[in-house]
N, C-alpha and C positions, 0 to 999 in steps of 0.2 A: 504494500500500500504506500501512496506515496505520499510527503507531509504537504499539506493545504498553502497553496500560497497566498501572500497576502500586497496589498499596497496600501496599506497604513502608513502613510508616512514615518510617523513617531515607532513602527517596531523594524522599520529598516536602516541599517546602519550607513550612516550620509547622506541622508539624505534634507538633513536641517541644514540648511543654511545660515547662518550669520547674517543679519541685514545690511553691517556693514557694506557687506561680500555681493550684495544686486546687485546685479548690472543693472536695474531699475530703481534701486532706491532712490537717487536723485529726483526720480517724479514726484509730481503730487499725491497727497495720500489718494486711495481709492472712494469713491462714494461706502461701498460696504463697510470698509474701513472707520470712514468719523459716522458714518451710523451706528457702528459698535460701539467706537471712542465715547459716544455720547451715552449711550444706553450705562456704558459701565461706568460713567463718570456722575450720571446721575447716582447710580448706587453703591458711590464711594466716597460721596462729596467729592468729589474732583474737579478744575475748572480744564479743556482742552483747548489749547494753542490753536489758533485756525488755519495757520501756515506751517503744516507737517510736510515732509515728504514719508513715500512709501514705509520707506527704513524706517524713521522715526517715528511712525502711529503703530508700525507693530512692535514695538520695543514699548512705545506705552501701552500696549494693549496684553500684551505680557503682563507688565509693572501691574496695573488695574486688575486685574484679574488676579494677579495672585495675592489682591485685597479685596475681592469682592467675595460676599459672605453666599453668592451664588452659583459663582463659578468656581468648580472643585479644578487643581492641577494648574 
């Protein structure tokens, strides 16, 4: 039998990136992006910058998260 493969990001080895590391970080954040930014920033008390780029709103979106009393990980 053979073992089940998977594309989980998070259980394959390299496949995280670093935001530094975009070749797109430079962009503006995504719509999805400061839609989340916002969602989690209302339920951390947090205020979000308006002028992110890519890199930068998933590194707070990281940050926020691993203070939000709803988001596990």
């Amino acid at each position: 039998m053979s073992e089940p493969t998977t594309t989980d990001q998070e259980t394959l080895p390299g496949t995280e990136k670093d935001p530094a590391d975009w070749v797109t970080g430079d962009e503006p954040m995504t719509g999805a992006q400061a839609s989340y930014l916002s969602t989690l920033a209302t339920e951390t008390g947090d205020q979000v910058p308006e002028a992110l780029t890519k890199a930068q709103a998933s590194e707070l979106i990281d940050e926020l998260k691993s203070r939000s009393e709803r988001v596990e990980g």
